[in-house]
C-alpha positions as CSV (number, residue, x, y, z in Angstrom):
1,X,-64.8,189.4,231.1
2,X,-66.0,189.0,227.2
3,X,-63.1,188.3,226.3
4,X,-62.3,185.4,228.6
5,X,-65.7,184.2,228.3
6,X,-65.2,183.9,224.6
7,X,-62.1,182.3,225.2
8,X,-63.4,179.6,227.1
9,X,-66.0,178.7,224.9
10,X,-63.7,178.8,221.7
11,X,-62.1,175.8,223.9
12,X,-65.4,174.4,225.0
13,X,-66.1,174.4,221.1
14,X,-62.6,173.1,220.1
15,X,-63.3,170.5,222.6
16,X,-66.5,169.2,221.3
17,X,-65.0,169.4,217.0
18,X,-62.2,167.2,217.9
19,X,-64.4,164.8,220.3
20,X,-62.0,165.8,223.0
21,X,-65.1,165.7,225.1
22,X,-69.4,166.2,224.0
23,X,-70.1,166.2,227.5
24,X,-69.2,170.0,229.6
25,X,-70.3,172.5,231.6
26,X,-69.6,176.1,232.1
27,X,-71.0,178.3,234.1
28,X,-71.0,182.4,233.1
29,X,-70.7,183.6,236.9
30,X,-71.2,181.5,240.7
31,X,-74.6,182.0,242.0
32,X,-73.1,185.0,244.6
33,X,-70.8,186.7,242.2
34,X,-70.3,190.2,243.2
35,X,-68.9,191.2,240.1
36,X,-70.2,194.1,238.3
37,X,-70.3,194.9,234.7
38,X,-69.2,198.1,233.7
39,X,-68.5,197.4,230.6
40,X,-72.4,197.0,229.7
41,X,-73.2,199.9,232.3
42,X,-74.4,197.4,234.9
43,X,-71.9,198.8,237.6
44,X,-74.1,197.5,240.5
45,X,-73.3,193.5,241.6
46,X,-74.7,190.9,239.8
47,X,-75.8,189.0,242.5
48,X,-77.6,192.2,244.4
49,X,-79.1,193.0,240.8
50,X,-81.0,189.5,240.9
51,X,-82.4,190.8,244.3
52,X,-84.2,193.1,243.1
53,X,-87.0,194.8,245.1
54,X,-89.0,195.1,242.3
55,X,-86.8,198.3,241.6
56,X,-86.9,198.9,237.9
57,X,-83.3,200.2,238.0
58,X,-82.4,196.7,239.4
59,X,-84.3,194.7,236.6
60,X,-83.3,197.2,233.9
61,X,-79.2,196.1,235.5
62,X,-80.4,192.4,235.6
63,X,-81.5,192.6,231.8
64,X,-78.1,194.2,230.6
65,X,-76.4,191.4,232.5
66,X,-79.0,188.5,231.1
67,X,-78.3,189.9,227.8
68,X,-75.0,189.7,227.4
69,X,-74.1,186.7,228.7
70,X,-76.8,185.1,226.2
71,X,-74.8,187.2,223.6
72,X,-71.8,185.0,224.7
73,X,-73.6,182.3,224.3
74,X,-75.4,183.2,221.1
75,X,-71.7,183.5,219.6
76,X,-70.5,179.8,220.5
77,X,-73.6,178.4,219.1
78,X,-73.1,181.0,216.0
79,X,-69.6,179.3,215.6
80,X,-70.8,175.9,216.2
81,X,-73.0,176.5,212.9
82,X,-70.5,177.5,210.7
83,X,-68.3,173.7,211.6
84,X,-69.1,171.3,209.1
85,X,-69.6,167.2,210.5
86,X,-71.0,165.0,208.4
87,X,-74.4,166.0,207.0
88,X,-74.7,168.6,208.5
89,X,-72.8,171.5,211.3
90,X,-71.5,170.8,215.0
91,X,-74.5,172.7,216.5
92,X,-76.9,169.7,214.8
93,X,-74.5,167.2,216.4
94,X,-74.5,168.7,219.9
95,X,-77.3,169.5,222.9
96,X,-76.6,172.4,225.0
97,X,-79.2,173.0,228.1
98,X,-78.6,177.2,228.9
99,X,-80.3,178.8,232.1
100,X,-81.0,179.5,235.9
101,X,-82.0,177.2,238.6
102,X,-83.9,180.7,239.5
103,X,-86.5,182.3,237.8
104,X,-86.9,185.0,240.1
105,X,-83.8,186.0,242.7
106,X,-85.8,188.3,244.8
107,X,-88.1,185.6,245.6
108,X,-85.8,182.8,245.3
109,X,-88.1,180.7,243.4
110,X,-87.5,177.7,241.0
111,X,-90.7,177.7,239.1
112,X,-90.8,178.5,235.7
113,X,-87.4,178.8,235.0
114,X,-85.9,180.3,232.0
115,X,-84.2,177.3,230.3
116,X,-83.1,177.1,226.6
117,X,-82.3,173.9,224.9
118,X,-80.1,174.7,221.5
119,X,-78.2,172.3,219.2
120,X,-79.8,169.5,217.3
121,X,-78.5,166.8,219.4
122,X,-77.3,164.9,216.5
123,X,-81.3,165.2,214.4
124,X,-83.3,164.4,217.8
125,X,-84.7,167.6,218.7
126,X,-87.0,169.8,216.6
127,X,-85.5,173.7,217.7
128,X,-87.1,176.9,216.8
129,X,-89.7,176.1,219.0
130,X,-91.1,177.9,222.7
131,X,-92.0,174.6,224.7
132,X,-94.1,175.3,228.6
133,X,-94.3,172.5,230.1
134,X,-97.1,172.0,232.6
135,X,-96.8,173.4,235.9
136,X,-95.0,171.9,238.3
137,X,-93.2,170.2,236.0
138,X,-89.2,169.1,237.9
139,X,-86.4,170.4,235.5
140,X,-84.9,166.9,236.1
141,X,-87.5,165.8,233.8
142,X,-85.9,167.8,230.8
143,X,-82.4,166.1,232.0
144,X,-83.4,162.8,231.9
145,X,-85.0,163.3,228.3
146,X,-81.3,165.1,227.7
147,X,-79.8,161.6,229.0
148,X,-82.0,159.2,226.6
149,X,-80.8,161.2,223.5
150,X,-77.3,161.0,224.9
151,X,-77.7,157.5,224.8
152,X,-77.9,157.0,229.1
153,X,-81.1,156.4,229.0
154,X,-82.7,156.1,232.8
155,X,-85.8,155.5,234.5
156,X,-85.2,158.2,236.9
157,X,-82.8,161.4,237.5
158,X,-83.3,163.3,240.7
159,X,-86.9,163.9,241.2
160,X,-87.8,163.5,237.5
161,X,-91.6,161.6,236.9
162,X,-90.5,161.2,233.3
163,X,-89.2,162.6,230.2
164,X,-90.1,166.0,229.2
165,X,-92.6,165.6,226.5
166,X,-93.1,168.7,223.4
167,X,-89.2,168.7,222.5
168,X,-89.7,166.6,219.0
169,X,-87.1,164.2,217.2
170,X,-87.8,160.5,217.1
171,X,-86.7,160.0,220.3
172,X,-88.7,162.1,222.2
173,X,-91.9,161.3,225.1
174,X,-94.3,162.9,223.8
């Protein structure tokens, strides 16, 4: 599984040095995935893990799985920082938006989710930062602020009631 995840990002990463593409997604399992992870002694399936009865096993499972597919992702972005482009590295020329539409699978909730925004999106965002937006805050808010320093700038994106504000950069809300 590591290894073909790392493959596909070494693409996805290929992709975005030769401007093949800057826009992608990938996603690191489907939102039912029965697969297990032996390999990082999570042998139960993913998707029963997320459901987990407030069973310490199950979270201690869900946090091995969590883990290493944000050490995946923690290597792509790695690489991007070692690729020269202009000024400065592909990772300060790029915007990547990492997370889960659910922030808790037991109670299938989409509150709070746990969303990280990496790459410098060519000197427009301000990283090394935590950012909580107020509650009740849609996600789509964050993707139309994603879309304005894209250059798509829109009035609206699904149930957005603006930009998100906090992330920094010139072009940023708030």
């Amino acid at each position: 599984y590591a290894d073909h995840v790392n493959l596909m990002l070494d693409i996805l990463t290929l992709a975005f040095q030769t401007d093949a593409t800057r826009v992608a997604t990938f996603m690191f399992s489907y939102e039912k995935s029965a697969r297990s992870y032996a390999e990082i002694e999570a042998p139960g399936a993913h998707h029963s893990s997320s459901h987990h009865g407030g069973k310490a096993e199950n979270h201690a499972q869900l946090v091995r799985i969590n883990t290493h597919h944000m050490a995946l992702f923690a290597r792509m972005l790695e690489r991007m920082a070692a690729i020269e482009e202009g000024d400065g590295t592909l990772l300060d020329n790029v915007m990547f938006c990492y997370g889960s539409g659910i922030s808790d699978g037991n109670r299938h909730n989409h509150d709070d989710l746990p969303i990280l925004v990496a790459g410098g999106a060519g000197g427009t965002l301000q990283g090394g930062r935590h950012v909580i937006a107020a509650d009740k805050t849609p996600i789509c808010n964050l993707y139309l602020d994603m879309l304005a320093r894209c250059g798509a700038a829109r009035d609206r994106f699904g149930d957005s009631t603006g930009r998100l504000a906090g992330l920094g950069g010139p072009e940023s809300a708030g």
